[in-house]
TIBADREN-96762 format. One record per residue: x, y, z of N, C-alpha, C in turn; residue in one letter; residue number from 1. Coordinates in pm, whole numbers, plus 50000, padded with zeros to 5 digits. Layout:
BEGIN
   neast   nnorth     nup   caeast   canorth    caup   ceast   cnorth     cup   minu   gupa
       X        Y       Z        X         Y       Z       X        Y       Z      A    NUM
...
END
This chain:
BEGIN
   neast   nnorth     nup   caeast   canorth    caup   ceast   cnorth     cup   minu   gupa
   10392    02730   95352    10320     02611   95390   10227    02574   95274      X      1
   10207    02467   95234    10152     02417   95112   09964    02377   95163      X      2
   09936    02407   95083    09762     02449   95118   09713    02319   95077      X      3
   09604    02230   95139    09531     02126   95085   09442    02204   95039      X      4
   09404    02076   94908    09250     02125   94852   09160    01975   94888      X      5
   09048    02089   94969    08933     02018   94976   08824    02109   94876      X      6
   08730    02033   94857    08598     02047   94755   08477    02070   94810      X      7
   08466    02172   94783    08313     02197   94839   08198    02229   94785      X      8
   08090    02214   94780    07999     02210   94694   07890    02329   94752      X      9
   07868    02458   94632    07824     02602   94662   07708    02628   94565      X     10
   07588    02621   94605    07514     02707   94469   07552    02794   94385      X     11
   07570    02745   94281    07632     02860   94154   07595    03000   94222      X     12
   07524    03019   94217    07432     03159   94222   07535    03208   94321      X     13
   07534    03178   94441    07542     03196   94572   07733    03237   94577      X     14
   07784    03119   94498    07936     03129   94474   07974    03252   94392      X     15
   07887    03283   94272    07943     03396   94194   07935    03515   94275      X     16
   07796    03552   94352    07785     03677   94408   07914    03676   94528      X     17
   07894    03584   94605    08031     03585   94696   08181    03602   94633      X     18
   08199    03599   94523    08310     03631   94434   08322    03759   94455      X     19
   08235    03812   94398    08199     03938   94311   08240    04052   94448      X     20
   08198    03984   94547    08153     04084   94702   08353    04080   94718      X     21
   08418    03948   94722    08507     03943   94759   08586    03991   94686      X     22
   08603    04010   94540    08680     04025   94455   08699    04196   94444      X     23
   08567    04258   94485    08607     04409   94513   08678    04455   94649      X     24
   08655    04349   94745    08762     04409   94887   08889    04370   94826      X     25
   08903    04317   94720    09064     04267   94703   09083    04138   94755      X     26
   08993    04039   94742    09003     03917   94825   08992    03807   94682      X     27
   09039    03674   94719    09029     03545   94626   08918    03507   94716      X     28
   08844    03409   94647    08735     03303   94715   08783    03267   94852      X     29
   08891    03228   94810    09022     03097   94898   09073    03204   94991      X     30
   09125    03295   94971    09174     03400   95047   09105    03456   95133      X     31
   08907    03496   95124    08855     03579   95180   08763    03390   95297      X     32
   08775    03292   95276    08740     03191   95370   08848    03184   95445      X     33
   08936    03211   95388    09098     03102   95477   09039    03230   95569      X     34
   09113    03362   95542    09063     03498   95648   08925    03480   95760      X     35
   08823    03378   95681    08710     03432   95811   08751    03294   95905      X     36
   08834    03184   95832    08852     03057   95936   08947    03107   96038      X     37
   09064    03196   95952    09201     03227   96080   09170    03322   96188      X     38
   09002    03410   96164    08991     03540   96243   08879    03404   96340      X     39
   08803    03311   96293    08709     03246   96392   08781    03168   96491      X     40
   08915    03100   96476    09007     02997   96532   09072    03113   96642      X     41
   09128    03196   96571    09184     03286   96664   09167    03305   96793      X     42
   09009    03361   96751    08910     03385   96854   08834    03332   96966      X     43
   08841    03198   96883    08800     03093   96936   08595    03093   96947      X     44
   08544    03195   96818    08403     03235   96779   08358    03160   96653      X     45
   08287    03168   96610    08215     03176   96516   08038    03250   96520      X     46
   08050    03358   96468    07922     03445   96534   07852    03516   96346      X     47
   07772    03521   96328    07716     03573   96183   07636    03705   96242      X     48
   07654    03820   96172    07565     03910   96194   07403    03909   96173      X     49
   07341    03921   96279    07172     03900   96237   07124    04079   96262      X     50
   06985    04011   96210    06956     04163   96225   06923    04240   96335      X     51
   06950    04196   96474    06960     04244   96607   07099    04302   96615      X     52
   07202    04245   96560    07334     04317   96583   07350    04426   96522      X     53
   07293    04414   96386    07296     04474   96274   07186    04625   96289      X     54
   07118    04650   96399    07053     04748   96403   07166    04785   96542      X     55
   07214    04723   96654    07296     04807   96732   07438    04857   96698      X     56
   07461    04801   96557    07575     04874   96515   07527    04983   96388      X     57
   07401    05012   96385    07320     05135   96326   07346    05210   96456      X     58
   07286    05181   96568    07279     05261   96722   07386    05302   96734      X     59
   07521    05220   96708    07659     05281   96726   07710    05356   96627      X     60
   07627    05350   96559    07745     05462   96424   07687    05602   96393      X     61
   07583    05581   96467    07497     05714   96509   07569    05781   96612      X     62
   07546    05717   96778    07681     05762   96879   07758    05826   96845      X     63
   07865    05750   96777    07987     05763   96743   07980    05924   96688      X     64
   07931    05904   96595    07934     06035   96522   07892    06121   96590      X     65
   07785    06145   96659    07711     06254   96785   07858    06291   96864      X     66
   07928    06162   96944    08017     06164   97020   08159    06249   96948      X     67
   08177    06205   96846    08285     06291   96769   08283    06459   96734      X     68
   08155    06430   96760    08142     06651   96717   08065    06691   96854      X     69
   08154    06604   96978    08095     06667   97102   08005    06674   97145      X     70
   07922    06564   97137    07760     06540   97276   07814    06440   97289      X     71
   07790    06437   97431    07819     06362   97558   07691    06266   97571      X     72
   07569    06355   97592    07418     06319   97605   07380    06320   97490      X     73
   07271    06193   97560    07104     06196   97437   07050    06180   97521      X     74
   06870    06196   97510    06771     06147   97576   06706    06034   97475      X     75
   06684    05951   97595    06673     05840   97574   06473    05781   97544      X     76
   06442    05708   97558    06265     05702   97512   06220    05731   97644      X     77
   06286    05703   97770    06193     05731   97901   06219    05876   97921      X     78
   06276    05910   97845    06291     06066   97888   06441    06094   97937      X     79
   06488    06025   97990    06626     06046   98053   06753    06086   97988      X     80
   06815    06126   98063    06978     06159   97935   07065    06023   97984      X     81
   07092    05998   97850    07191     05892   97857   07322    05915   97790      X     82
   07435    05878   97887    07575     05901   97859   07606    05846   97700      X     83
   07683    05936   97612    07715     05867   97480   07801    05761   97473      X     84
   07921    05809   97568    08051     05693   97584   07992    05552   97659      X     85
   07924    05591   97758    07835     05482   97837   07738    05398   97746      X     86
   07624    05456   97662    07610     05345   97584   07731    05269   97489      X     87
   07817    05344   97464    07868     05336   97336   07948    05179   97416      X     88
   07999    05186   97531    08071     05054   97597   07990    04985   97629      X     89
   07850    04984   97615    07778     04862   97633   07706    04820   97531      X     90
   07730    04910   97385    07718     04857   97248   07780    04693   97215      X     91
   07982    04749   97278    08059     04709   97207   08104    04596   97210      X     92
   08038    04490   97324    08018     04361   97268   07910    04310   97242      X     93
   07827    04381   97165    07686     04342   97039   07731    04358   96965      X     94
   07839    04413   96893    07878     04460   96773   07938    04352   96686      X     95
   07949    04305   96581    08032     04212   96539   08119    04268   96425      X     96
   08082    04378   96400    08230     04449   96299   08338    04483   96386      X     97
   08441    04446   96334    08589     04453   96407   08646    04633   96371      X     98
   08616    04665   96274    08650     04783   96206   08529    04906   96284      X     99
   08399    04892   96288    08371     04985   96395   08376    04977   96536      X    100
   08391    04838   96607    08449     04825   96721   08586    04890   96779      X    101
   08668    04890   96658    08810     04937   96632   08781    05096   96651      X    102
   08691    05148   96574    08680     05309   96554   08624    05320   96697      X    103
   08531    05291   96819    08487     05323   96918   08597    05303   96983      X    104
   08670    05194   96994    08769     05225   97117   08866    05318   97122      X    105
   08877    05399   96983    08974     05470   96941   08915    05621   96997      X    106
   08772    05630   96943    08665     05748   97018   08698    05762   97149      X    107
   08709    05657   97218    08672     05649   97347   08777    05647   97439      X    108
   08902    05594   97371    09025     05584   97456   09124    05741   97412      X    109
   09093    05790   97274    09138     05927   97258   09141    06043   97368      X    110
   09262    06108   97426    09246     06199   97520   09155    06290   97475      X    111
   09069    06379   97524    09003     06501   97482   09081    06615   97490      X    112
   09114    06699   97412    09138     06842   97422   09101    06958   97533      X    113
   09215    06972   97659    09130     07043   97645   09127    07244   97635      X    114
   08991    07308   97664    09036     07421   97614   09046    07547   97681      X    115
END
């Protein structure tokens, strides 16, 4: 399918560093927008990470890891124990990375061993 070009107008500054970010995942300019338009349409979203999401997917990658070498529990600030898998599913639509959303359901839907 043959691609239109439209023109858009980017602060130098702003365009090179977004290069630079994209050009090490292995992405073109053109390649790493077309990707965030086909994953927002898809979805039918458009959502930017702020720094409220961005500290509960700190909260989750902490979990996660606790949860992977076997605690179940934490205690929580009131004192209480709180389930790991249980927060971890009410993280997981605050989260806006697809790739650690991806790794929790994988945590979480994995049978356990047992021994």
């Amino acid at each position: 399918m043959p691609k239109t070009f439209k023109a858009f107008r980017f602060n130098p500054e702003l365009y090179n560093n977004f290069k630079q970010l994209v050009s090490a995942s292995g992405y073109t300019v053109t390649g790493a927008l077309e990707k965030f338009m086909t994953v927002s349409v898809e979805n039918g979203i458009l959502t930017f990470p702020t720094a409220r999401s961005l500290d509960y997917e700190a909260q989750a990658k902490i979990l996660l890891a606790w949860y992977k070498q076997g605690q179940y529990w934490y205690v929580g600030e009131d004192q209480e124990e709180i389930s790991i898998p249980g927060r971890l599913l009410t993280l997981l639509p605050l989260i806006h990375s697809a790739e650690l959303k991806a790794q929790i359901e994988k945590a979480l839907t994995k049978p356990k061993r047992k021994s």
